[in-house]
C-alpha positions in Angstrom: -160.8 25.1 -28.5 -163.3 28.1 -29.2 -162.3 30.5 -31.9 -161.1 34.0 -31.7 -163.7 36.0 -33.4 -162.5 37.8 -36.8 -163.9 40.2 -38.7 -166.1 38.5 -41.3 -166.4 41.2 -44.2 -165.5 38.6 -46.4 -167.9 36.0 -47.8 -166.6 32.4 -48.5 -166.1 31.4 -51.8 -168.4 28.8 -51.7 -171.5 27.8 -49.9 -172.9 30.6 -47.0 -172.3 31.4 -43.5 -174.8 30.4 -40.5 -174.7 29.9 -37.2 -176.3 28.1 -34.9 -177.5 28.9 -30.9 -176.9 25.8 -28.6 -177.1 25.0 -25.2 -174.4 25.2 -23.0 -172.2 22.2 -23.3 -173.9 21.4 -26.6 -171.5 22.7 -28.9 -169.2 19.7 -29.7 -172.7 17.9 -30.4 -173.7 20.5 -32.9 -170.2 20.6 -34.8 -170.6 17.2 -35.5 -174.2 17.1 -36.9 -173.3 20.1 -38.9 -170.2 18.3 -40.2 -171.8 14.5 -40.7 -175.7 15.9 -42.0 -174.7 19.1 -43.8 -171.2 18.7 -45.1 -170.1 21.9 -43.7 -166.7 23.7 -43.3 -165.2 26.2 -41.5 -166.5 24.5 -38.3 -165.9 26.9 -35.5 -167.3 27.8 -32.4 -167.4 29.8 -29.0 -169.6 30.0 -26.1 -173.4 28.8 -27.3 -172.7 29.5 -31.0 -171.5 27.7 -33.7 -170.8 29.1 -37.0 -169.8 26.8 -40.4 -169.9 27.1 -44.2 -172.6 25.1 -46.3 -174.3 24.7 -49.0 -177.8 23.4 -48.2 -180.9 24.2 -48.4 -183.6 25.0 -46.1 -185.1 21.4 -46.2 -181.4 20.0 -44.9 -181.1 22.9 -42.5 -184.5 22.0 -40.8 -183.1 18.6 -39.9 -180.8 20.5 -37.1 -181.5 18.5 -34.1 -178.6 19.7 -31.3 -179.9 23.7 -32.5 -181.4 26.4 -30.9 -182.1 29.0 -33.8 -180.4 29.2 -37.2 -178.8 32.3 -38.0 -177.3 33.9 -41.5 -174.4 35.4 -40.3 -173.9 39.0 -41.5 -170.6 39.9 -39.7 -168.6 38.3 -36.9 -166.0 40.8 -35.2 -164.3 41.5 -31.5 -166.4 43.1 -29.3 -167.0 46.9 -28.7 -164.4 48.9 -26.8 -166.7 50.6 -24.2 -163.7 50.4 -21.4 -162.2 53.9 -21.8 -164.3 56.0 -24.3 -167.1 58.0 -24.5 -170.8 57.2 -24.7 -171.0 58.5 -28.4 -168.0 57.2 -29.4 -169.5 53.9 -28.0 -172.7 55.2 -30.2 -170.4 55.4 -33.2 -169.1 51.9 -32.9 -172.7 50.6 -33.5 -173.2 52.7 -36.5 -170.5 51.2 -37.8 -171.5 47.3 -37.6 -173.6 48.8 -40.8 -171.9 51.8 -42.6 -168.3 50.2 -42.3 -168.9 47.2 -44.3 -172.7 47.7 -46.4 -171.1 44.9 -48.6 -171.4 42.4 -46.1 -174.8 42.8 -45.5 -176.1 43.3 -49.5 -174.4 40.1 -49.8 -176.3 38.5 -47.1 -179.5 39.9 -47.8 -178.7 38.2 -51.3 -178.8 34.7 -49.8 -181.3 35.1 -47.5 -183.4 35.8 -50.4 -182.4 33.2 -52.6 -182.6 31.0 -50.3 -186.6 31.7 -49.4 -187.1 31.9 -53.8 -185.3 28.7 -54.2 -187.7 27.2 -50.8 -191.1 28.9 -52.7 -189.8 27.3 -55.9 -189.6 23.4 -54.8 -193.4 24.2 -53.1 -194.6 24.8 -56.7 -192.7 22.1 -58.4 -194.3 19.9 -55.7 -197.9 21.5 -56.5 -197.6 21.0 -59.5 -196.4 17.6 -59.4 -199.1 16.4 -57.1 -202.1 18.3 -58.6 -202.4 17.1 -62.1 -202.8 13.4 -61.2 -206.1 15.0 -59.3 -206.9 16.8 -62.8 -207.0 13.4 -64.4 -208.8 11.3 -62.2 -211.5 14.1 -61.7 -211.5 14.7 -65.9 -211.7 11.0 -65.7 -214.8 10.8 -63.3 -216.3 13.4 -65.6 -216.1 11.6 -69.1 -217.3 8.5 -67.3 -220.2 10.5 -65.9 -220.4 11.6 -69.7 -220.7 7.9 -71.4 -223.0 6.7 -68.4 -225.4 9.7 -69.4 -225.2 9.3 -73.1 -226.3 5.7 -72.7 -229.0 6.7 -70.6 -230.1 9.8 -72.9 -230.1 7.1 -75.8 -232.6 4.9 -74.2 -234.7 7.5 -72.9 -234.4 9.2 -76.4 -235.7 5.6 -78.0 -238.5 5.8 -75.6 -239.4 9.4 -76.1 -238.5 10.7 -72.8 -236.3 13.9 -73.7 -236.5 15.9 -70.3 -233.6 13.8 -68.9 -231.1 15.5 -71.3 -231.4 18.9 -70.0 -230.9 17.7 -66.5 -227.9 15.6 -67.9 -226.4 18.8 -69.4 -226.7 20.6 -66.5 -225.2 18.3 -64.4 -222.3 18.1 -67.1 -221.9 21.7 -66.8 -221.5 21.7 -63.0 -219.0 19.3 -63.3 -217.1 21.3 -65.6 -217.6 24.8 -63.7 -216.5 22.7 -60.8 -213.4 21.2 -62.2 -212.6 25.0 -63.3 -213.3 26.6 -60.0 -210.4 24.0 -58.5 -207.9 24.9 -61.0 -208.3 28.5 -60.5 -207.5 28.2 -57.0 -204.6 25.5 -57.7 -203.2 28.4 -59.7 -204.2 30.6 -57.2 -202.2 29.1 -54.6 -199.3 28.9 -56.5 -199.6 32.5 -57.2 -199.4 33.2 -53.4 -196.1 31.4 -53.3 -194.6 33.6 -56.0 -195.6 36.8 -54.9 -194.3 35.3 -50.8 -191.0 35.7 -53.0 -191.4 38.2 -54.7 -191.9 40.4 -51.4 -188.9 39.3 -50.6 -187.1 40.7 -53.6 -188.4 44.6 -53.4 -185.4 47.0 -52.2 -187.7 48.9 -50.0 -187.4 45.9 -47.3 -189.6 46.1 -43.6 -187.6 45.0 -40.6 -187.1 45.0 -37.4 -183.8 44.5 -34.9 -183.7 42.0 -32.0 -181.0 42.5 -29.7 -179.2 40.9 -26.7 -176.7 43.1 -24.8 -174.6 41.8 -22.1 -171.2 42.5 -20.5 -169.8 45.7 -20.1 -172.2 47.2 -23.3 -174.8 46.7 -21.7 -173.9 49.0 -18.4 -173.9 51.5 -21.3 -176.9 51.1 -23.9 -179.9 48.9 -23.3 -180.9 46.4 -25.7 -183.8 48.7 -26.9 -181.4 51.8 -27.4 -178.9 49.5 -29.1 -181.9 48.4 -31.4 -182.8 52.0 -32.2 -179.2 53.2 -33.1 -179.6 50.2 -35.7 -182.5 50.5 -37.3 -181.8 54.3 -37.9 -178.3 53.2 -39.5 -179.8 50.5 -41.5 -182.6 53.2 -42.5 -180.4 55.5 -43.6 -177.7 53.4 -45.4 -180.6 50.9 -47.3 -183.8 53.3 -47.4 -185.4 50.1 -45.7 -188.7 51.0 -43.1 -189.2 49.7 -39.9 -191.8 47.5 -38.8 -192.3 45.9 -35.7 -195.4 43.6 -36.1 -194.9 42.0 -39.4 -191.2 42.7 -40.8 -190.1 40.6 -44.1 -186.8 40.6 -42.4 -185.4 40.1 -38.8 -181.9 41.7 -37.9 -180.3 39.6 -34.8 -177.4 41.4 -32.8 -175.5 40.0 -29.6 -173.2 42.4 -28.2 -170.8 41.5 -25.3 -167.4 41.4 -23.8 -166.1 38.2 -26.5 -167.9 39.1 -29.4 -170.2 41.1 -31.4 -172.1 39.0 -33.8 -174.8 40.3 -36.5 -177.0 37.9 -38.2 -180.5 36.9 -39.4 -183.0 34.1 -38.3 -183.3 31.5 -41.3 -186.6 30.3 -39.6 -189.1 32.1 -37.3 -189.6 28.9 -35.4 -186.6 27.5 -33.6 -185.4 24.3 -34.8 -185.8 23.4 -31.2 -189.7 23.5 -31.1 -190.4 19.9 -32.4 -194.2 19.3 -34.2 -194.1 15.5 -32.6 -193.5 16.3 -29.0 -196.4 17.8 -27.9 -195.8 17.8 -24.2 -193.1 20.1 -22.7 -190.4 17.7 -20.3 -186.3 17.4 -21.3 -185.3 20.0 -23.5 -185.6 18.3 -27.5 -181.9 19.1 -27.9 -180.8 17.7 -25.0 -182.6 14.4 -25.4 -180.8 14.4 -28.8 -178.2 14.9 -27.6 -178.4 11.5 -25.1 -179.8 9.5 -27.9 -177.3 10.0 -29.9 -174.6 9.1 -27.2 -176.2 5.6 -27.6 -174.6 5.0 -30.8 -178.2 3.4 -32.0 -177.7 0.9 -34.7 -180.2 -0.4 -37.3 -182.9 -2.4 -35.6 -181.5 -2.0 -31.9 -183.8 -2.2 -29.0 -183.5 1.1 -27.2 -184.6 1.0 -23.6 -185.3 4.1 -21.2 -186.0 2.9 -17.7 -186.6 6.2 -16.6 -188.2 7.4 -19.6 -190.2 9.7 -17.9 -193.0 11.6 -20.7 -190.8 9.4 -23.2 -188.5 12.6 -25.0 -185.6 10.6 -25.6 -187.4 7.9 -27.3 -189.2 10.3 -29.3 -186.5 11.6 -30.9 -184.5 8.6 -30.9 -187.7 6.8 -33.2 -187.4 10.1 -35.1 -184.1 10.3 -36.0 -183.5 6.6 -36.3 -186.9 5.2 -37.3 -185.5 1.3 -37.6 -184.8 0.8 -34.3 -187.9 -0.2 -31.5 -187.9 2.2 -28.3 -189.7 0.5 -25.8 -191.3 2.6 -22.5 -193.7 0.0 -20.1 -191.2 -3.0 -21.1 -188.1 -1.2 -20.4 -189.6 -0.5 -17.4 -190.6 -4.2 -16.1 -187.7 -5.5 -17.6 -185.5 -3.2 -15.3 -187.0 -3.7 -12.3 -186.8 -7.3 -13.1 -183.4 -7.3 -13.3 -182.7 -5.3 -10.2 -185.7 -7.4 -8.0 -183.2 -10.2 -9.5 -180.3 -9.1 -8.2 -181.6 -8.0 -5.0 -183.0 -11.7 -4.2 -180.1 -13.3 -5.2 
């Protein structure tokens, strides 16, 4: 059963808030992964959106496979009265999505931005895990390089040949300016990642509003107008600026007769956009979706008859990487079957 939509002023005590887009009839699929990958409570849903309580972190939410988008909510609430009132009392409504409950969105701006400090600082951790085994194979490589032309200045030295050791120290020396140059832009790179998050910290934040009006709001206000009334709220209640071309932050609103819902995108790529399908045919969630109908097991042989440019497959290898998804032999061993049957 969908839920009634509350007002959300109130964070939950533990864990934060998203919600999810999905595809029409995709919702029970969605409130299962959420529950079985990322633990979540406060499972609810209603038309297209589900919403739930968790604790992980962006590398767990990435995994989403029945989701659209991934949202932070900000507030959750019954729609806008815009039956029998006036246009600026409608106007007055918006504004108060923002000046009613500032709270609300502080708090979410709060995890939004620990969330992207924590993500920046598991990237270092794993730079700096991973770089100084370089260090040492190249400082390594060097000292060999070292011995090998010590030896050789020795013998040259017993035979009076002395011009090799200024090509020898130049060579060292080239080694070493080039074993600094890498460091320097290890470091550098790490750098970059700090100050990603520390952008993300400043109070004077860039942003812009994304909205999607339907319903009886938006016979009223067009999505753009609805976007404007916002961004001058959220100007004058945070001091933040506006920026359409490269915001730090993204504020989601969907207005309509059910529910008004505020949030922010977690990701600017929708988990729906997979890296390892690179040719467009059934929608990734979908095919998710019917894979994991299947109920694959551990080393099952899954067969697609009709597989089509193979999306099913993919994501069934991809999300169950011991089992064997056959295309050309499903395919001969249906029609084998059914050329059986037909003869027989």
């Amino acid at each position: 059963m969908a839920a009634v939509p509350t007002d959300s002023g109130s964070r939950p005590a533990a864990g934060a808030r998203f919600f999810c887009t999905a595809g029409r009839g995709l919702e029970p699929f969605l409130m299962r992964e959420v529950r079985a990958r990322l633990a979540a409570t406060q499972v609810e849903y209603i038309s297209g959106k589900v919403f739930f309580t968790t604790c992980s972190d962006l590398n767990m939410l990435k995994k989403l496979k029945s989701a659209e988008r991934l949202f932070l909510l900000i507030k959750k609430q019954f729609p806008l009265n815009v039956s029998s009132v006036s246009k600026g009392k409608i106007l007055s409504e918006i504004q108060r999505l923002i000046n009613d409950d500032p709270e609300s969105w502080l708090n979410a701006i709060s995890t939004w931005k620990n969330l992207l400090e924590l993500d920046a600082k598991k990237d270092k951790l794993f730079q700096r895990a991973a770089n100084p085994p370089k260090r040492k194979v190249e400082e390594n490589e060097i000292i060999n390089a070292k011995k090998l032309k010590t030896k050789q200045l020795q013998v040259l030295q017993e035979s009076g040949e002395c011009s090799l050791e200024k090509q020898t120290e130049e060579e060292t020396q080239e080694q070493g300016d080039f074993l600094t140059e890498r460091e320097k832009s290890q470091e550098a790179f790490q750098n970059d990642v700090v100050k990603v998050a520390d952008a993300k910290n400043q109070k004077n934040l860039t942003f812009r509003v994304s909205c999607r009006c339907s319903g009886a709001i938006a016979k009223t206000f067009t999505a753009q107008e609805v976007g404007r009334i916002t961004g001058i709220a959220l100007m004058k209640q945070f001091g933040w600026k506006a920026d359409l071309r490269n915001p730090n932050l993204e504020i989601f609103i969907h207005l309509n007769d059910i529910y008004s819902v505020v949030g922010i995108p977690v990701f600017r790529i929708p988990l729906a956009s997979r890296a390892y399908i690179k040719t467009a045919g059934l929608r990734s969630t979908i095919a998710w979706a019917l894979a994991s109908l299947a109920e694959i097991q551990a080393g099952a042989f899954v067969l697609d008859p009709m597989c089509g440019l193979g999306t099913i497959l993919l994501e069934a290898a991809k999300e169950w990487p011991t089992c064997h998804c056959l295309q050309k032999v499903s395919m001969l061993l249906f029609l084998t079957f059914h050329l059986g049957k037909s003869l027989s």
